[in-house]
DSSP file (Angstrom, degrees, kcal/mol; ACC not computed):
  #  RESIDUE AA STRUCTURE BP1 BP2  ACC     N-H-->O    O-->H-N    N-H-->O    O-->H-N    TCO  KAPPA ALPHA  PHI   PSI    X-CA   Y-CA   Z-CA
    1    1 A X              0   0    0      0, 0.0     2,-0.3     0, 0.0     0, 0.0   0.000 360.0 360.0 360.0 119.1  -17.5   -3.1  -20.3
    2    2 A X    >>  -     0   0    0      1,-0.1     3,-3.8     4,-0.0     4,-1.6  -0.622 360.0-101.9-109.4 174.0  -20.0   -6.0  -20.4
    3    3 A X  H 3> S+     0   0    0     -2,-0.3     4,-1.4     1,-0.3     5,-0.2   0.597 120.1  49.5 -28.3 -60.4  -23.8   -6.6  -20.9
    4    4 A X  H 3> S+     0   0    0      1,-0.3     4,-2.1     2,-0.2    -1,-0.3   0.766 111.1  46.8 -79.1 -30.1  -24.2   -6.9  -17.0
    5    5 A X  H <> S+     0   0    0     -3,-3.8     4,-2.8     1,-0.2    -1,-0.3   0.968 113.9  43.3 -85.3 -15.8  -22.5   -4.0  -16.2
    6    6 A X  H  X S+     0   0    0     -4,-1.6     4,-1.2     2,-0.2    -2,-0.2   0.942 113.4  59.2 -60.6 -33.2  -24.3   -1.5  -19.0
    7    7 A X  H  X S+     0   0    0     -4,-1.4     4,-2.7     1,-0.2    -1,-0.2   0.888 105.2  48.1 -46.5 -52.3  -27.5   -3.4  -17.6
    8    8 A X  H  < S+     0   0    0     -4,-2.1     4,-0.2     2,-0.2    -1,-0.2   0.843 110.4  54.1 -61.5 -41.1  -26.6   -2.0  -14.1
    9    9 A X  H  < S+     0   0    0     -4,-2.8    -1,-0.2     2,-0.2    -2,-0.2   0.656 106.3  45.0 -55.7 -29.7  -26.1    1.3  -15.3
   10   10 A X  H  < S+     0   0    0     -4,-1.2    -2,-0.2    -5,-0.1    -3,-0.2   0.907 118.9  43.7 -77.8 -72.3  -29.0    1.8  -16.9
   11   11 A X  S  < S+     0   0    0     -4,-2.7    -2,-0.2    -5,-0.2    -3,-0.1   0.635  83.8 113.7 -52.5 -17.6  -31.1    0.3  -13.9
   12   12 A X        -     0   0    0     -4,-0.2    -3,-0.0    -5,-0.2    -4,-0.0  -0.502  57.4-151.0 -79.3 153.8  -29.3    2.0  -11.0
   13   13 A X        +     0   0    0      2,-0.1    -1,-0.1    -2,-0.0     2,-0.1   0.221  62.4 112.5-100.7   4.7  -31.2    4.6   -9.0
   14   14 A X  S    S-     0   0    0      1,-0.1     2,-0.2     4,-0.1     6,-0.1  -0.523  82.1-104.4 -68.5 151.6  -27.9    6.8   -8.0
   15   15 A X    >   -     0   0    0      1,-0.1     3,-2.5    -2,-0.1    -1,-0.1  -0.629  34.5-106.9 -74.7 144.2  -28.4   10.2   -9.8
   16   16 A X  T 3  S+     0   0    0      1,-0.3    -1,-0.1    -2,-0.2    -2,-0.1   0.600 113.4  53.1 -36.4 -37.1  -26.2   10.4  -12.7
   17   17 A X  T 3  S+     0   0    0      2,-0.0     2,-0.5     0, 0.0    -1,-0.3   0.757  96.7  87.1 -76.1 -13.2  -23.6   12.9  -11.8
   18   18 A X    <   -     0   0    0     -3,-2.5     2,-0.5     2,-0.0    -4,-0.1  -0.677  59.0-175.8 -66.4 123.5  -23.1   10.7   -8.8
   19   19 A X        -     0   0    0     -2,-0.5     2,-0.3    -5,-0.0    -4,-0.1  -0.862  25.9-123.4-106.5 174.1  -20.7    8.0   -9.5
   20   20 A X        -     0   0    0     -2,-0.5    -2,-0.0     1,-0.1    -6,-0.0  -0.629  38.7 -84.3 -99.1 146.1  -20.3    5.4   -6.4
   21   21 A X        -     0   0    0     -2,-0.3     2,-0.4    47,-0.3    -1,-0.1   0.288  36.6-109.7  -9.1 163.1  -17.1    4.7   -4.9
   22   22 A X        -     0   0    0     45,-0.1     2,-0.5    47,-0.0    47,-0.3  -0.954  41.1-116.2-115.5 125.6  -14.5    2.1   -6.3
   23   23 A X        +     0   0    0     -2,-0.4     2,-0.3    45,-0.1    45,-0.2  -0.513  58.8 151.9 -72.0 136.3  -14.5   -1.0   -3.5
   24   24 A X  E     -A   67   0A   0     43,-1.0    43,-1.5    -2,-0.5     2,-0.8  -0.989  43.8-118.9-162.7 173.3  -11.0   -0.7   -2.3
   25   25 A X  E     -A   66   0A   0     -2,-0.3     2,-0.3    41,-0.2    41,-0.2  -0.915  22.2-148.4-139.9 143.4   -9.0   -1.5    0.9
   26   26 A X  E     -A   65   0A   0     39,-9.9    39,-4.4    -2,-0.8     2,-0.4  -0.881   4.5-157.7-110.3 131.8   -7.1    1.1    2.9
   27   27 A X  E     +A   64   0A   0     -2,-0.3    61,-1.8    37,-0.3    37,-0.2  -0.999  17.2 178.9-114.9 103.4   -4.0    0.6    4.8
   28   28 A X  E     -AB  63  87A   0     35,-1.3    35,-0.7    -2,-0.4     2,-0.3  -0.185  27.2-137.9 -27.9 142.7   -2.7    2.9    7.9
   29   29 A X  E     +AB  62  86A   0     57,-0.6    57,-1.2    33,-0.2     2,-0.3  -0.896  28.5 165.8-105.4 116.6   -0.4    3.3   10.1
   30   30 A X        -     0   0    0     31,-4.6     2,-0.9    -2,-0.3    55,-0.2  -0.914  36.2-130.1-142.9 142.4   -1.3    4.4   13.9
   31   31 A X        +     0   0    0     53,-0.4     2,-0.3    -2,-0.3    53,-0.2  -0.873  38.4 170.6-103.4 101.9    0.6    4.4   16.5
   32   32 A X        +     0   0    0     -2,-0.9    -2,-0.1    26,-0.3    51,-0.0  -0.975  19.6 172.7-135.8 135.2   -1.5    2.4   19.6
   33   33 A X        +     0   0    0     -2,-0.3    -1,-0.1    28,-0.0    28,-0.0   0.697  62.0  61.5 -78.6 -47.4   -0.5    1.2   23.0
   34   34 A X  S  > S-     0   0    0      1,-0.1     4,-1.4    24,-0.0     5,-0.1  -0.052  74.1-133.7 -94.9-163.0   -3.5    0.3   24.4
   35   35 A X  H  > S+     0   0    0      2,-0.1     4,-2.2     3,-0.1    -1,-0.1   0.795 119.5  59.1 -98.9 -14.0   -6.4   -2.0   24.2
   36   36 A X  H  > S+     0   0    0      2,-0.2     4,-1.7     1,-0.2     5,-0.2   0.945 109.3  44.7 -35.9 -69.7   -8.0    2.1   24.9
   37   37 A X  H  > S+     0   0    0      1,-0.2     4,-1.4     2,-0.2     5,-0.4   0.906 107.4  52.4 -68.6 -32.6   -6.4    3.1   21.8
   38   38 A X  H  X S+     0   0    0     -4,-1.4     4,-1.7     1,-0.2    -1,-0.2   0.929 111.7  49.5 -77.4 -18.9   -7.3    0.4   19.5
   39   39 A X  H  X S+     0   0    0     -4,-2.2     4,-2.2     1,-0.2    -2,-0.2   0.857 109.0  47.2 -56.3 -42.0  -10.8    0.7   20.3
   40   40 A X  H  X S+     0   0    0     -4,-1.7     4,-0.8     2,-0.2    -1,-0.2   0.618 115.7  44.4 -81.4  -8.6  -11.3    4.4   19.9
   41   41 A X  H  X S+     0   0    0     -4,-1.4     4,-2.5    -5,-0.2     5,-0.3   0.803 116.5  53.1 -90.5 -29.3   -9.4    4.5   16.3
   42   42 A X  H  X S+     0   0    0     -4,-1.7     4,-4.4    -5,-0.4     5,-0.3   0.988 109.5  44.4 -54.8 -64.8  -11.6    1.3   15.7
   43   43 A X  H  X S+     0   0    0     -4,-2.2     4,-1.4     2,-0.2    -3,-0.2   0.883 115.1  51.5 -23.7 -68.1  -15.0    3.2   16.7
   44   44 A X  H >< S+     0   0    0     -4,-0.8     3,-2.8     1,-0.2     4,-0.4   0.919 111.8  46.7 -32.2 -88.2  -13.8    6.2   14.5
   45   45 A X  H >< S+     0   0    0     -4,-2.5     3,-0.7     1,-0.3    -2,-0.2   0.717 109.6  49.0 -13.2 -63.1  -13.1    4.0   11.5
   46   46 A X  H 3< S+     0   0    0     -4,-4.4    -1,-0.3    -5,-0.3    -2,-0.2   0.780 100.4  63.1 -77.6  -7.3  -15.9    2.1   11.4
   47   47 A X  T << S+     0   0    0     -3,-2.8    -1,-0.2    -4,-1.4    -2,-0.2   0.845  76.6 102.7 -79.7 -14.7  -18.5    5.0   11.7
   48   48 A X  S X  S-     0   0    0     -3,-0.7     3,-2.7    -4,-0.4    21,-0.0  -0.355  83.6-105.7 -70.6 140.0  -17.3    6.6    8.4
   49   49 A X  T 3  S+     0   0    0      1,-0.2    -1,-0.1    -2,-0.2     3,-0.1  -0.050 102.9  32.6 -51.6 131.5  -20.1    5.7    5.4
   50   50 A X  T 3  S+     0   0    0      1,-0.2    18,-1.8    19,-0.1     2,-0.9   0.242  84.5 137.3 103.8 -29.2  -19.2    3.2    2.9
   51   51 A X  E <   +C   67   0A   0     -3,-2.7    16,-0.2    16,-0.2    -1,-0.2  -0.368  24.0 176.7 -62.7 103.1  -16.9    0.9    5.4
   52   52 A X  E     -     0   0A   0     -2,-0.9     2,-0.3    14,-0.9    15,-0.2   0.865  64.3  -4.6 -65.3 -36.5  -17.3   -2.7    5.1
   53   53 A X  E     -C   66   0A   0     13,-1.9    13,-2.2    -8,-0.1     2,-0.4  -0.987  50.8-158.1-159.4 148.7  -14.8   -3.9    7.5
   54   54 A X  E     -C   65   0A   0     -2,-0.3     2,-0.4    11,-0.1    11,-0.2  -0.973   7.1-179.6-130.6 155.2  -11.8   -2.7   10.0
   55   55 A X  E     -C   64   0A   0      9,-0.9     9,-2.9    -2,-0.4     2,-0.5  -0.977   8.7-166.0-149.2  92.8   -9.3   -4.8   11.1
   56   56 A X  E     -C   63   0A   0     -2,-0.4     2,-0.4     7,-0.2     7,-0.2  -0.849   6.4-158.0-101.5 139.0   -6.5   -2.9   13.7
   57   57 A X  E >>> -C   62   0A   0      5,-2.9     4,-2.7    -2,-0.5     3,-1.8  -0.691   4.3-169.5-122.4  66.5   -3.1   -4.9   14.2
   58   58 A X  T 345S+     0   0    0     -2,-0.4   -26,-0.3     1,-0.2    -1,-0.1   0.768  80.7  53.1  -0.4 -68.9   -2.1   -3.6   17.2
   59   59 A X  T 345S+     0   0    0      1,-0.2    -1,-0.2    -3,-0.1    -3,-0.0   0.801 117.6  35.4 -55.3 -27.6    1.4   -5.3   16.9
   60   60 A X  T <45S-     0   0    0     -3,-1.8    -1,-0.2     2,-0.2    -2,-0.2   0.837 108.2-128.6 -99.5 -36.7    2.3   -4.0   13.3
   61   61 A X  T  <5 +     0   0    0     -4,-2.7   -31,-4.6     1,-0.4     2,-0.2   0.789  59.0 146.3  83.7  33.6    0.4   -0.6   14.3
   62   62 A X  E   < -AC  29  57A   0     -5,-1.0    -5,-2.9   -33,-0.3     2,-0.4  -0.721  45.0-153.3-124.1 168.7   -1.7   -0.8   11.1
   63   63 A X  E     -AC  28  56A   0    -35,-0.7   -35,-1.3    -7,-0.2     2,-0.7  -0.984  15.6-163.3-153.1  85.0   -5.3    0.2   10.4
   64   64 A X  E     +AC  27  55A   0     -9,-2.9    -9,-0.9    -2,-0.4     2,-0.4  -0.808  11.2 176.4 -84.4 123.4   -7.2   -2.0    7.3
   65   65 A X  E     +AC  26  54A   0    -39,-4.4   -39,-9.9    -2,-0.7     2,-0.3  -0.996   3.7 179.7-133.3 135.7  -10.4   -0.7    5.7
   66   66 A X  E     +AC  25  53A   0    -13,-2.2   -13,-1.9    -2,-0.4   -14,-0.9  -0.995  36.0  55.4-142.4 150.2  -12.1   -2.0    3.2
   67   67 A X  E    S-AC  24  51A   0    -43,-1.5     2,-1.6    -2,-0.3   -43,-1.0  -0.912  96.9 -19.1 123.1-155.2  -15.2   -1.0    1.3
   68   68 A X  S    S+     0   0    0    -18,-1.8     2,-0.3    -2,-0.3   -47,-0.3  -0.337  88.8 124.9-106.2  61.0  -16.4    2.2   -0.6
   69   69 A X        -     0   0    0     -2,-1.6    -2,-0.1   -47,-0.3     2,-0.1  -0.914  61.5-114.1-144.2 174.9  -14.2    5.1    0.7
   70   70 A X     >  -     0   0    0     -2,-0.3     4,-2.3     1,-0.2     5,-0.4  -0.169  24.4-139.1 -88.7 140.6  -12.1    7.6    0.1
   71   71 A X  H >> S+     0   0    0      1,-0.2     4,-2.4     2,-0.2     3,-0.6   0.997 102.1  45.8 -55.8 -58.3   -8.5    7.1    1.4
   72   72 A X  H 3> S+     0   0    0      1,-0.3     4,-2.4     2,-0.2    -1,-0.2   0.953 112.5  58.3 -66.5 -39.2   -7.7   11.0    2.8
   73   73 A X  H 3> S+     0   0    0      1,-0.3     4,-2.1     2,-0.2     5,-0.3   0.971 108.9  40.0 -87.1 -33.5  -11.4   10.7    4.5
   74   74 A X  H <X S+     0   0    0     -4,-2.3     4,-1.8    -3,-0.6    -1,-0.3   0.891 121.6  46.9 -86.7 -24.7  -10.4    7.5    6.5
   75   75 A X  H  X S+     0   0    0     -4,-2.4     4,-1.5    -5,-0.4     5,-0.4   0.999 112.9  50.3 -63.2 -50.3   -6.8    9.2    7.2
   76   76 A X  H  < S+     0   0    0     -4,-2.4    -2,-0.2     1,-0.2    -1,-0.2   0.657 105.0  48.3 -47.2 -33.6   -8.5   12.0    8.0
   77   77 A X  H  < S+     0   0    0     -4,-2.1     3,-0.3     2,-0.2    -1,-0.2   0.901 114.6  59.7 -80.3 -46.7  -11.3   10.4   10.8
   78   78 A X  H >< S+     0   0    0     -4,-1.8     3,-1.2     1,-0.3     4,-0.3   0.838 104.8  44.0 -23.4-101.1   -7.8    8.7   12.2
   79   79 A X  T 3< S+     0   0    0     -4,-1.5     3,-0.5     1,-0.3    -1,-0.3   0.667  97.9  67.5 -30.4 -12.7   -6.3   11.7   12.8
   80   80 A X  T 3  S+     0   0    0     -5,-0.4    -1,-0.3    -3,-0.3    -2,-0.2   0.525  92.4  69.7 -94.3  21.7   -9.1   13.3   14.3
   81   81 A X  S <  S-     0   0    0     -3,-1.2    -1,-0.2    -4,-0.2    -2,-0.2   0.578 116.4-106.0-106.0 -12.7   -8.6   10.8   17.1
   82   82 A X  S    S+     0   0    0     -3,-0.5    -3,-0.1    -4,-0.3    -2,-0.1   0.589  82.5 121.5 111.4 -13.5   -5.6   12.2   18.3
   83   83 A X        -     0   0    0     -5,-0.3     2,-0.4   -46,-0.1    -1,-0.2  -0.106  68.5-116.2 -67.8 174.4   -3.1    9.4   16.8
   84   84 A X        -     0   0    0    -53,-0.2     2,-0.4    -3,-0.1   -53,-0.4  -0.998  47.1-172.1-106.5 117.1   -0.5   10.4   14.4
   85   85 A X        +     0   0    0     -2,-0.4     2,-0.3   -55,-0.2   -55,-0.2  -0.819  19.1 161.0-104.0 141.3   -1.3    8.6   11.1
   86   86 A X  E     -B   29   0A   0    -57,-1.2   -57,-0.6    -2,-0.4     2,-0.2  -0.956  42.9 -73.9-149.9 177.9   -0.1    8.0    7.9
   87   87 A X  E     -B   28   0A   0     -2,-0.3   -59,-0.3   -59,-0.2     2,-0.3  -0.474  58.8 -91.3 -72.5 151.4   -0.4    5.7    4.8
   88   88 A X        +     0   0    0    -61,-1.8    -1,-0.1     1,-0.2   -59,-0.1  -0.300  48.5 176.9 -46.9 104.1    1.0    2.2    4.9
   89   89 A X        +     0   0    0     -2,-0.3    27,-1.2    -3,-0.1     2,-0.3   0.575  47.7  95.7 -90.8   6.5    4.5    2.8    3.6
   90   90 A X  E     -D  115   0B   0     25,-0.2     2,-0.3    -3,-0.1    25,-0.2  -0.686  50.9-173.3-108.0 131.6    5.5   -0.5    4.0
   91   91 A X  E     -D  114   0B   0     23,-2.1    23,-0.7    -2,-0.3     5,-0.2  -0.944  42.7 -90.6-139.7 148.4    5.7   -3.8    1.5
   92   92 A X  E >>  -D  113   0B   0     -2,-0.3     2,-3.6    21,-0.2     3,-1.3   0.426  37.9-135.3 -10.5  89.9    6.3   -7.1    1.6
   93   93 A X  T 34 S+     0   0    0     19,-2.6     6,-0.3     1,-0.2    -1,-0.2   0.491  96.7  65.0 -60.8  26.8   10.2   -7.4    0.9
   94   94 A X  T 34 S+     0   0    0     -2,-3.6    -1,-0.2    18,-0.2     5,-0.1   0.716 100.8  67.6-101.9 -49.9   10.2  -10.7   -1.8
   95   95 A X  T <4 S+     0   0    0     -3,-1.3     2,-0.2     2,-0.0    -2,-0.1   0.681  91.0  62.2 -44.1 -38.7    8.5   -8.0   -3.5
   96   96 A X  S >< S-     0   0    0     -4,-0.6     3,-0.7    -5,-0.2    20,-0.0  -0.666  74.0-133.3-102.8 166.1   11.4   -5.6   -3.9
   97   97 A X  T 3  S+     0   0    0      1,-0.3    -1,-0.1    -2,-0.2    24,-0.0   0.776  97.6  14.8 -83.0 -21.7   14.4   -6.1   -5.8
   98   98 A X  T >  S+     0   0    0     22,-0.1     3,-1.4     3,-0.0     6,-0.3  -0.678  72.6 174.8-155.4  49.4   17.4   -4.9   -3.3
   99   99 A X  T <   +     0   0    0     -3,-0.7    16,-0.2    -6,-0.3    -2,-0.1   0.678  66.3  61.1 -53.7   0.0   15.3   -4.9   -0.3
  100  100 A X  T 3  S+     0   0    0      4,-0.1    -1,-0.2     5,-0.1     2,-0.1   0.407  74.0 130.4-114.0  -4.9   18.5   -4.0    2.2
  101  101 A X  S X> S-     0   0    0     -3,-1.4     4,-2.8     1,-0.1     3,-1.9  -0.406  76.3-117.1 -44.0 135.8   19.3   -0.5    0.4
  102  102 A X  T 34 S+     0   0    0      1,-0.3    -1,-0.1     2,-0.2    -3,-0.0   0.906 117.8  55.6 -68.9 -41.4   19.5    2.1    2.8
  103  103 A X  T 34 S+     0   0    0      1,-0.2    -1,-0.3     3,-0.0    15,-0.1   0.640 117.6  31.9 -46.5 -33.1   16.5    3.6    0.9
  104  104 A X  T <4 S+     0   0    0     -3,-1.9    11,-1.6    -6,-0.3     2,-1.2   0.565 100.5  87.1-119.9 -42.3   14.2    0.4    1.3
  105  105 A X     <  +     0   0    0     -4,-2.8     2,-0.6    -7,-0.2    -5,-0.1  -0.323  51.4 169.5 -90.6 125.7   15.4   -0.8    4.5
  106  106 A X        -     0   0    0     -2,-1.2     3,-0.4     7,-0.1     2,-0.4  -0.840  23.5-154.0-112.7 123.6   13.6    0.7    7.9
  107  107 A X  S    S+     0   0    0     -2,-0.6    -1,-0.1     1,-0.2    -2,-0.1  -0.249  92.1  58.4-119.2  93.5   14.1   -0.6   11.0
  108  108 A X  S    S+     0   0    0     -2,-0.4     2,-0.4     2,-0.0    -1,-0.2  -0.566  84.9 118.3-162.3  37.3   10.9    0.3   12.8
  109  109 A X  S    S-     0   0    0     -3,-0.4     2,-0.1     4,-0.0     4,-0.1  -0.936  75.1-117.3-112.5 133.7    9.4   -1.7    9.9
  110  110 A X    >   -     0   0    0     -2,-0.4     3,-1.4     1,-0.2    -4,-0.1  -0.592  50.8 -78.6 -97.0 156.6    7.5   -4.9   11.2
  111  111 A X  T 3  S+     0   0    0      1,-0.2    -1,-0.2    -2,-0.1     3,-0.1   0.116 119.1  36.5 -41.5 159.9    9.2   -8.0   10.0
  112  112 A X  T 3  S+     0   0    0    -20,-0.1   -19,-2.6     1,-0.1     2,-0.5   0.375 105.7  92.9  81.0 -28.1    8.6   -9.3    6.5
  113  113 A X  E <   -D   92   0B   0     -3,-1.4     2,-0.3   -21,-0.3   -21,-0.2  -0.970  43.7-178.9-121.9 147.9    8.5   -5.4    5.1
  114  114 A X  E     -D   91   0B   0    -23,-0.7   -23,-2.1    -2,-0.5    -9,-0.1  -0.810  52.5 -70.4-117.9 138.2   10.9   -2.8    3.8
  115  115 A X  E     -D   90   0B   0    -11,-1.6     2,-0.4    -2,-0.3   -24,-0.3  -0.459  45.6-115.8 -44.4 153.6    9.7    0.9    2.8
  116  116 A X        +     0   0    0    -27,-1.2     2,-0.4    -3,-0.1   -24,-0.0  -0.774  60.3 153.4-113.7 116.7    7.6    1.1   -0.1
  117  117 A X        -     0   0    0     -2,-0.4     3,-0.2     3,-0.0   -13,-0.1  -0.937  57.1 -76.2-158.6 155.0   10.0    3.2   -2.4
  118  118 A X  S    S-     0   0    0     -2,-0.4     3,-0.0     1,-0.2   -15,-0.0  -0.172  79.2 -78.7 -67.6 153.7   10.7    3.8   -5.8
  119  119 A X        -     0   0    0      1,-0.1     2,-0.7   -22,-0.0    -1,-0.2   0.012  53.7-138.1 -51.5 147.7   12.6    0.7   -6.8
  120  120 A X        -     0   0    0     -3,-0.2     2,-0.2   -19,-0.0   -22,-0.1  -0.932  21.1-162.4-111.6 144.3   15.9    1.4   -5.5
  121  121 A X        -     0   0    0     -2,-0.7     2,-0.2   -24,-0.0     3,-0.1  -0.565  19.2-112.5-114.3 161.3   18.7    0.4   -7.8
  122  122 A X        -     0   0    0      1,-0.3   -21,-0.0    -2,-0.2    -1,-0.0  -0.637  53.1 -82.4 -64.6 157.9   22.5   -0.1   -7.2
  123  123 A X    >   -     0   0    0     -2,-0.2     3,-0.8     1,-0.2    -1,-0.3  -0.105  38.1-121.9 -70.8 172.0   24.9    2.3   -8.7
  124  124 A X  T 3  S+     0   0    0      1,-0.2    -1,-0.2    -3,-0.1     0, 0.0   0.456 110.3  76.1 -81.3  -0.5   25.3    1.2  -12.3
  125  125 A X  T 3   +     0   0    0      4,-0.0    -1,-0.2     3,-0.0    -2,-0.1   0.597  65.6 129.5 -84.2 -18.5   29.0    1.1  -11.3
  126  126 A X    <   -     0   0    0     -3,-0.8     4,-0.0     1,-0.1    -4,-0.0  -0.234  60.0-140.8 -51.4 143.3   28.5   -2.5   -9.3
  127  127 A X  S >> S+     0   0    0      2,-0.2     3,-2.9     3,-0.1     4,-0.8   0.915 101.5  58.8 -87.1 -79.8   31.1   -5.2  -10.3
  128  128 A X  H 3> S+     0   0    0      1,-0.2     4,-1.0     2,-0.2    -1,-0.1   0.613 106.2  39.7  21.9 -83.5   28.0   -7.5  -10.0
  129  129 A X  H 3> S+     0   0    0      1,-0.2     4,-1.3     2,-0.2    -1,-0.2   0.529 107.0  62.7 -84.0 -25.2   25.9   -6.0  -12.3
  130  130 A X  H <4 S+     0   0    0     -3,-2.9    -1,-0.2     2,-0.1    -2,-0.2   0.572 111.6  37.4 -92.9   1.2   28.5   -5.4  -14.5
  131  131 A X  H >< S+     0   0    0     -4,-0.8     3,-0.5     2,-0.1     4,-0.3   0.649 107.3  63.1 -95.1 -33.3   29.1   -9.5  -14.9
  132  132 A X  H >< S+     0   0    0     -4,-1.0     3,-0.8    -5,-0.3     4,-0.2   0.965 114.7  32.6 -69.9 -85.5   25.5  -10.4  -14.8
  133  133 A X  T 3< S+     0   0    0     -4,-1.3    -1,-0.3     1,-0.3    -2,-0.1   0.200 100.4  86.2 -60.3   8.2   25.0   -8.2  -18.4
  134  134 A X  T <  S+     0   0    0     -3,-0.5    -1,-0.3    -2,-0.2    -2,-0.2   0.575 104.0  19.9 -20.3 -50.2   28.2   -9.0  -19.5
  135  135 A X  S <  S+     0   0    0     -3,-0.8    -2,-0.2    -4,-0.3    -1,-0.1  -0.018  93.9 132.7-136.4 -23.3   27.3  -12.2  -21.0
  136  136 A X        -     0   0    0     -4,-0.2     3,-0.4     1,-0.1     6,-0.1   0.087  63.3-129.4 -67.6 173.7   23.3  -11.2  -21.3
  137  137 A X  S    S+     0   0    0      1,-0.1    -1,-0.1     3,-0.0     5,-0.1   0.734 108.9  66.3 -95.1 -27.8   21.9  -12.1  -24.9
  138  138 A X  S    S+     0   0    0      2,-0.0     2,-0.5    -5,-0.0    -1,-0.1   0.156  84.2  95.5-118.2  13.4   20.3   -8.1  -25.0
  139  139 A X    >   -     0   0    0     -3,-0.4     3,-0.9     1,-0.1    -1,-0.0  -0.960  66.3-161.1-106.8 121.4   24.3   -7.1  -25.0
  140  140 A X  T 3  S+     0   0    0     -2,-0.5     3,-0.3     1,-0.3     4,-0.2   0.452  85.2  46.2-115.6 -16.4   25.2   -6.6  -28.6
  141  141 A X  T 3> S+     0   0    0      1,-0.2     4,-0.8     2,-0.1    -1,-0.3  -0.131  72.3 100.3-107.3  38.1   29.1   -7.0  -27.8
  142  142 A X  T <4 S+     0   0    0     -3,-0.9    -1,-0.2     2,-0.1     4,-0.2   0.321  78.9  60.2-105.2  20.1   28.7   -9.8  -25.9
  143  143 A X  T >4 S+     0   0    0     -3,-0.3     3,-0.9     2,-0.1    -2,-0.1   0.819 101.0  53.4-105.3 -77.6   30.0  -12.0  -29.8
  144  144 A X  T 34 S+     0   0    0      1,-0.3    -2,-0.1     2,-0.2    -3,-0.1   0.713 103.7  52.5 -87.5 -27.3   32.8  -10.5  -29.9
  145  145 A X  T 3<        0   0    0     -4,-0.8    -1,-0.3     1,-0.3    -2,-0.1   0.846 360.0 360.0 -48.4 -42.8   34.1  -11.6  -25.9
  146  146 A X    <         0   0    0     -3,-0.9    -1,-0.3    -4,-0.2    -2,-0.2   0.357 360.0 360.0 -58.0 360.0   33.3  -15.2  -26.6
């Protein structure tokens, strides 16, 4: 913690058991057809306290908010429009390691993303996998093959 922020702490006028928000940006998923529906989940969005900005992407069917709220409260004002909502499951696939695993790979997904899932591996049985460490320097019989 440095000088400016202890400075800030001391100086701020929230009461002490309050702490403020963490700025953070919230990702969505809504399902909208019209230019009707992306206006009323937009309207929704932006009236909860603490939002700096909304950004709806029709095409992807995703919902960004960013500024000083709580994730379940902005799912929550969603839903109360009448959409079906959920969190952004989706990430970038350069990101994952085996994006095309049945686990990883959706198609309903918009291009450019795979499911968001705990890394998904190939079996440890892969012919692959089993050449690639074969040879690796962190394999301790890999002396005695050479």
């Amino acid at each position: 913690m440095g000088v400016l922020d202890h400075l800030f702490d001391l100086f701020e006028t929230t009461p002490r058991g309050k702490k403020r928000k963490p700025m953070q940006t919230v990702d969505i998923k809504v399902k909208m057809d019209c230019d009707g529906c992306e206006r009323k989940v937009r309207k929704a969005v932006s009236s909860i306290r603490g939002a700096k900005s909304v950004e709806v992407n029709r095409k992807q069917s995703r919902v960004t908010v960013t500024g000083y709220v709580d994730p379940n409260k902005v799912l929550k004002k969603v839903k109360s429009t009448g959409k079906r909502a959920e969190f952004w499951p989706y990430v970038p696939y350069n990101l994952v390691a085996y994006p095309y695993v049945a686990q990883a790979y959706d198609k309903k997904a918009p291009s450019g993303y795979v499911k968001n899932v705990v890394q998904a591996l190939p079996s440890p049985n892969a012919t692959d996998e089993r050449l690639t460490t074969l040879f690796s320097d962190e394999n301790p019989n890999a002396c005695s093959i050479m």
